[in-house]
Each structure stands twice: as C-alpha cells, then as structure tokens.
Steps between C-alpha positions, in 0.01 A plus 500: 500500500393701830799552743450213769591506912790283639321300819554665841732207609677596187488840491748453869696240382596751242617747675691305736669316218616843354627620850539185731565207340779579293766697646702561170339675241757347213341139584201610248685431205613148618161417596351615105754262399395225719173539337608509178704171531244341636274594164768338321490166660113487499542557095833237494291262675174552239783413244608219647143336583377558156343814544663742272777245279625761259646671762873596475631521884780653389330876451350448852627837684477760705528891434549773670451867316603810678343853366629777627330769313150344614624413828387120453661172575377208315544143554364263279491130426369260235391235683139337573346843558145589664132552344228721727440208725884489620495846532220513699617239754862516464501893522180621641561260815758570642697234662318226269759317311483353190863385509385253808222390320685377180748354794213316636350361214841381360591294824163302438612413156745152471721640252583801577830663331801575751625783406165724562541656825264787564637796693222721596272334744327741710359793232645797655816528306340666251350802710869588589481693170292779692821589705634635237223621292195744485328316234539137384376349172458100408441430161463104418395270243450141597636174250262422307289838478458728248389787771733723745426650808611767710543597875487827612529571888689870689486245836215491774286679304382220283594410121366380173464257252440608148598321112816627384743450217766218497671372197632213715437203802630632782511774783650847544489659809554924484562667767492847480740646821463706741645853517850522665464618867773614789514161625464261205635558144267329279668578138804217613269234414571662131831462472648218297765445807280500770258215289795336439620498827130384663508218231823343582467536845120335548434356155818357360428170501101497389530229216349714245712787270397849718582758173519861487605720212791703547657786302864449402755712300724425237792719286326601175763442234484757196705622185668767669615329806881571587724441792443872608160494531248402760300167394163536509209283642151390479296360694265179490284274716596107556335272636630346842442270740590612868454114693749228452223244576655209603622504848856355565391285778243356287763348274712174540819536660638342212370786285680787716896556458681678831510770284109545464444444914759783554406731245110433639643607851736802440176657287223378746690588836739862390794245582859605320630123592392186431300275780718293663263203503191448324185235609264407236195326671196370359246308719187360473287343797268631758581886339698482185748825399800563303816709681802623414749630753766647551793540712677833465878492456564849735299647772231726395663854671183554722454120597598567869286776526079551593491641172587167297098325374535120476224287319473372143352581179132295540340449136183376443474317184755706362354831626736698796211479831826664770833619406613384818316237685696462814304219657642288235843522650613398845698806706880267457428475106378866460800540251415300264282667218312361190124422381238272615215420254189288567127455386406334844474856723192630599501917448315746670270652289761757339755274406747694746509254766458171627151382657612237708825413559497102504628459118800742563592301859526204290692676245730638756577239660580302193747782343678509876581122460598568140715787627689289777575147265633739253719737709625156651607384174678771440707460803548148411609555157573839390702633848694827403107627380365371806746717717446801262132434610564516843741746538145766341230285679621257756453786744111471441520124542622537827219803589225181387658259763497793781189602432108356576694374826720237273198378302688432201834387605480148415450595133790786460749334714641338206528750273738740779842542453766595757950579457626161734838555674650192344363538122565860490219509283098486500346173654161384516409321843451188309891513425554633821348226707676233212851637624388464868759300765373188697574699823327822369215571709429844355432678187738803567443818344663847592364882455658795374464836282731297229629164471912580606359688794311164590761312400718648763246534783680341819245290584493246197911388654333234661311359229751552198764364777274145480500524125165571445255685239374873578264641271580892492206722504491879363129574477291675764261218505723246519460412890119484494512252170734241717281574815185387303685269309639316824637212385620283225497117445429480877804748588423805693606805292706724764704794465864527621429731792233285641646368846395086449693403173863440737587208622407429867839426603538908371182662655577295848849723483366825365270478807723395766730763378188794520457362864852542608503863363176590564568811710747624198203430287193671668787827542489468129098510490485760760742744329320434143153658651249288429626445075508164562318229690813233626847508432655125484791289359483378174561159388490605102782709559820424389749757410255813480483702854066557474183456307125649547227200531120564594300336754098418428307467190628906332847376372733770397421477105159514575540843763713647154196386279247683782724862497484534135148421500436731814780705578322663807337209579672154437476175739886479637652160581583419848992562412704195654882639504674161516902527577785276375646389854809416364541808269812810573256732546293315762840496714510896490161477616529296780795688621371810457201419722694352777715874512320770308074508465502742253722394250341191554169671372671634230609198359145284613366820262732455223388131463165536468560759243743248353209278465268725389683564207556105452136467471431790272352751712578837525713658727249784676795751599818458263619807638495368844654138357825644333542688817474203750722319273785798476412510918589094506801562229648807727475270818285749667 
C-alpha cells in the first residue's frame, strides 16, 4: 500500500504533541499502556456480552519487550486488536478516538458491565510514542479475523498501512528510539530498572498483569563443587509482572491490616516511620473518588522551607495524572500526604493536567472536612498522638488561621493547642474556656521566647494573683493568631500587657499615681530619647520594678516577628515603659531625680534596658549596658 499524508490539522497537532503537550518524555510509556488496557476491556467486555465466550480473562495482559541490540521497545497486548479500518481512523487521524467511541456506545446500552472503564479518551496518547522514537510500527489483528495489519509512520511525514504477519488477536506497538543526544539519553527507556521504575510509578495499579521478561542468575551446582571453590551461575529469563494491580484504596477497610496501610506509605512516600494517622475515604455523589491519607509521624526536614512541594498523588482510574496536585490540599493541611483517585476529572488533552478545576474543588473541599473530623477525633480520643501531631504541625495550623486575613479560623481554632499556667500542660481553648471563672472577663494569654520565660513575665502578677488561666505562647505567630482569633465564647482574648484587663478600682490608682509624678515621669521620657512613647505607673505590677508594653495596633511580638522577616526594614511598635510605684528601685529613682539628674538618667536608662530584656529584645550596646551597670554599682 502507497505511503499516505497525515491531514494538515494533523500534521501540527503532531508536532506540538511531541514538543508541547507533554512536558515529560517518560509519560509515553504510560500512555501505550493506557491504550493497551483499554484493548483489554473492549475484548473483556466482547466476552462478557457474548461476543467471544471461550475466552479465558485470565491470559488478558500486557507486555512490554525491551531490545537492546536493535534499539527497539515493544509493547504489546492481546486484547480486541484493530483491522485496516481502525487503523485508518484510530491512527491515521490523529486525535480521533476510538476509546471514546466504545465509551459512547456502551453508555447507550442498559446493561452495561461496571467494571469497564475506558482510559484513553482523546486519541493522542498514542502519538506520545514519537517522543521517543524515529520510527514507530503497529501491527494488529482484530477478534474475529484471520488477517493482520501493520502501521508504519517516522512522524509528520505520513505512514502506512500494509498486511502483515500475526500469529495472534491483539496489538504490538515497536518503537524503534531515537539516538542518544547531549540533552536526552534515549537508551534508559532500555533498561529493566528504569521500565520498572516508569511502571510502578504511572501504571501500578492498571487492572491488567503489565509483564516483562527478565534475566535472572542462579549457582550452577556440579560434581566437582567444594567449599574452596567459586560457585558458578547461569543465567535464565522469567517471566514477571511489574504492576500490583489492585490499588489499596480500592479495597475494603476490612481487607487492609495496619500493617498493609504502613508498609503502602513507608514504600510510596521514602518514609523510615510509620504515619501517624491514616484516613481511608471513599465517596460517591456529585464526583465520586477513593483517598487515602496520611498524617506523617515527624516533620519532613525541609517542611518549613520554599523548597518543601505540597499536593497529592491524583490517579485517574488507577493511572498517576500529577505526582503532586497541590490544589487538592488547603495551605494549613499541606502536611498531610497520600493519593487521590477518581474517574470523574476532566484531563487536558495529555493526561498531565486538569481541564477544569470544578471536580477537584469538590474533591478538596470534601478531603479538608475529612481531614478536620478526623484530626478532631484524634484529640478527643487518642491525646498523647494528638500532641505528637502538634508539636511537628500545629505551627502550620496556626500559619492557616493568620493567613487569607483569618479566613479559616473558625475551622482550625479547635484543633490549636496552647501550655496553660494552671495545667502545666497543653490545652485546647475548648478546655480553656470550660475552666473559665464567673468573674473572668478575659481569655488571658502571655508571650515569650519559651514558656518559663513567659511564665515569669511581670506582667501576668495581676492575673495569676486573681487565680486565673494564662495560656503561654512560644511561637512567632502566636500574637497575630489571638489578634484574628479575638475572642472566645463571647470573651475577648487579651494578652497580659494589654492596659484594660485590671480592675478599675486599679487603673483609677495607676493613673492618679502617673499624674502626681508626672514631672518624674516625662524626665524619664526625656532622658530615654525618643525609645519610647509614655512612661506611666503600672497597675499589673506587683513585686517586679518594670515591664515593656506597646501602644497601637504593632504589639511587641509582632515588631520581633517584622525584624526577622526584615531586619533593615521591620514595622516597630510604639515601647510603653510602665514602673512599679511601689517597687525599691522606684525610690532610688525618685530620689535621685530630686538631687542628682544624671544618675537619675542612668538609672531611667537601666530600666528600659531592664525591660527590654523582659520582653525579649536585644540589648543594642551590651558593652555600653555592663558599663552603666558597673557605673550604677560603683555609685558614680
């Protein structure tokens, strides 16, 4: 038969398939298997409607035959197969598939068997072959014919259909590779690993045996073998089939031990350690999909960085579409890792992505709900794993109520834990707000680098002093998740330094006390130079002589959070120095100013540096600090 043309439209579609469409050249082989599956289950389903009844569907298979002395790769399959008709439309058009027709005339049929499910859909999986390939060579006999035919085609420039040679029904695709260049090294798709590896990784669950023959050794045992001498070996070919078929999350739970769901992880995800949770979902309604997720038991080591890709594994009727399909995770669940598979998503037309993203919203959504009831539960029920939870991830809970502007803080609240004063131990603010007092009208919580150094901040006296719950924070973000937070059960959430959770009886005194020392107090401002913006009388002092407080909406964890994130840069908070009136030190003070200015400045330095170091900041001249302190010791 004389060599014929591809159309125009197809000769363009070509070449952008072989350098646009796909972006990975090692998809080819999963989309030849695709095809091939999809033979199968058009010759299954003849069986099964009476078309072909001796048929045994237990030699149904795949095969996959590297040469490397030809330089070929063959994969083959026995299933429904194609005369010169197919060819010609399935082949010689491209884009025309005949995988969506069979799909279209089974959905008009009543009964229609369940398990066929039709992969290829569009026609261009096939053409992925030329990627990889100078030459590439179809040879197919249909069920039911006597007669094979064969493809021929080097790519754009056209191909042909001639009567060939084929003992059985079926289809065998040879591709003949290209030569290895600088950039791209062709012979891999040769090697028993790297098929192996491509199989596993895109093909592992098609529900057909994918077999290969592969050469083995084994110690050759002869008369004159002895203990001092080297066994020998031969070698042979067996038989084996790379693709474990059934997908776990296609079984019943009740059919997988603990054992199988970690061993499924640790292989799947490069984990040492098993999950420390694991959510086996299957769902059918507006989309229908299978997951199975897990939560990991440590922190991945680059999880805090830029470098760290969230997203799960999205399968397509058992075939890998993304390795990593973020939009299937929310940002506060990005840790949790694991497989989503579903016949409801609508590809573009490599398979590589998703078309529209409507399904996988659904999906989403659906696996963030699961996500939540199930982390709850496990603070309900299984605590001590909870905790170990939080302690790797709770941090990124608390970046998902922060961020979007507090768009999701109503559905992580619950699941944050915090060290209370009283418990000594990690609360939730359901248990928190259970423990409240009648009088309480605050949720109290405190900020530090570590929870002694909050639990010894000065300005939680006060509140301890009324016997009430402080919920110690330690985490950079702490301040901005009870800011957006803002209350709970109708109480105002309020740190210790903020200047309305004393009494009034207190703030009338700590004022009247400011205005009867007001000219010791603006000295105080004057000789700091501008490092703070008031200096006042505290009523949350008790025994402690001074604490830092911030004025405005930049509170002092928040100016800390700002000079790591900007050094040069950073937002500062508008420094408070509040003074214990009653305190030692505040007596050497006053007498100082009323008989010696400058050791009056001294010690109105000293105190804010006192404070400084109360809050956590850093001292900007340590050299100059130990000497105003010897200066203060010396009595100079």
């Amino acid at each position: 038969m004389s060599k014929k043309e591809f159309q125009a439209e197809s000769k363009r579609l070509l070449d952008l398939m072989i350098h646009s469409i796909y972006t990975n050249r090692e998809i080819f082989l999963r989309e030849l298997i695709s095809n091939a599956s999809d033979a199968l289950d058009k010759r299954a389903y003849r069986a099964l409607t009476g078309g072909e009844p001796g048929l045994n569907r237990n030699e149904l298979e795949i095969r996959i035959l590297p040469d490397r002395e030809a330089r070929t790769l063959t994969v083959s399959d026995n299933g429904v197969g194609m005369d010169a008709q197919a060819l010609e439309e399935n082949l010689g058009v491209i884009a025309k598939s005949g995988s969506l027709q069979f799909k279209k005339s089974m959905a008009d049929q009543e009964n229609k068997p369940e398990e066929i499910d039709i992969i290829g859909q569009f026609g261009v999986g096939f053409y992925s072959a030329f990627m990889v390939s100078d030459t590439v060579t179809v040879r197919s006999r249909a069920c039911g014919s006597d007669t094979a035919w064969e493809w021929v085609s080097s790519g754009a420039e056209g191909y042909e259909i001639r009567e060939c040679s084929k003992d059985s029904v079926g289809t065998e695709i040879i591709m003949q590779l290209k030569l290895d260049t600088e950039e791209e090294n062709y012979s891999r798709f040769l090697e028993e690993y790297t098929l192996r590896r491509l199989v596993k990784k895109y093909s592992d669950y098609i529900r057909y045996p994918i077999n290969m023959d592969v050469e083995k050794r084994r110690p050759v045992k002869t008369a004159e073998d002895s203990e001092d001498k080297a066994p020998e070996f031969e070698t042979y070919i067996e038989n084996e089939t790379l693709n474990d078929r059934i997908p776990i999350w296609h079984k019943q739970k009740s059919e997988v031990s603990d054992e199988d769901y970690n061993q499924f992880y640790k292989e799947k995800f490069s984990d040492y350690d098993n999950p420390l949770k694991t959510i086996h979902v299957s769902t059918e309604g507006v989309v229908s999909y299978e997951a199975l997720l897990f939560v990991p038991s440590r922190t991945p080591y680059d999880y805090y960085t830029k470098d760290y890709e969230k997203g799960l594994q999205l399968y397509s009727s058992g075939v890998l579409i993304m390795d990593r399909c973020a939009e299937l995770l929310p940002e506060h669940f990005r840790f949790v890792r694991g497989v989503v598979d579903s016949q409801d998503l609508s590809l573009n037309i490599s398979r590589e992505m998703l078309q529209q993203n409507r399904q996988v919203q659904v999906i989403a959504g659906n696996i963030e709900k699961k996500i939540k009831r199930e982390l709850l539960k496990m603070l309900e029920n299984e605590r001590e794993s909870y905790e170990t939870f939080f302690k790797n991830f709770g941090l990124q809970l608390k970046y998902g109520v922060a961020g979007e502007f507090g768009a999701h803080k109503d559905d992580l609240k619950d699941l944050l834990l915090f060290y209370s004063s009283t418990e000594q131990k990690m609360v939730s603010l359901a248990e928190y707000a259970s423990r409240m007092k009648e009088d309480q009208k605050f949720v109290y919580y405190a900020c530090a680098d570590t929870i002694i150094k909050a639990d010894r901040l000065p300005q939680t006296e006060t509140v301890k002093a009324k016997g009430y719950e402080i919920l110690y924070l330690t985490d950079e973000v702490d301040d901005f998740v009870m800011q957006i937070l803002h209350e709970l059960d109708g109480k105002e959430i309020k740190s210790v330094s903020s200047d309305d959770i004393a009494d009034e009886e207190e703030r009338k005194t700590a004022e009247e006390q400011t205005k009867e020392h007001k000219e010791l107090l603006d000295f105080v401002k004057d000789s700091l130079n501008g490092k703070v913006k008031e200096v006042r009388f505290s009523e949350k002092l008790k025994t402690h002589p001074v604490f830092l407080s911030s004025d405005g909406a930049i509170s002092l964890e928040m100016e800390k959070y700002f000079a790591q994130a900007n050094p040069e840069g950073g937002m500062k908070a508008e420094h408070i120095l509040e003074l214990n009136a009653s305190h030692p030190v505040l007596a050497l003070l006053k007498e100082a100013f009323a008989s010696d200015k400058e050791r009056a400045s001294q010690l109105s330095e000293l105190l804010y540096q006192l404070a400084l170091l109360i809050a956590g900041f850093p001292i900007e001249d340590p050299t100059a600090y130990a000497d105003l302190v010897c200066a203060l010791l010396a009595g100079k």
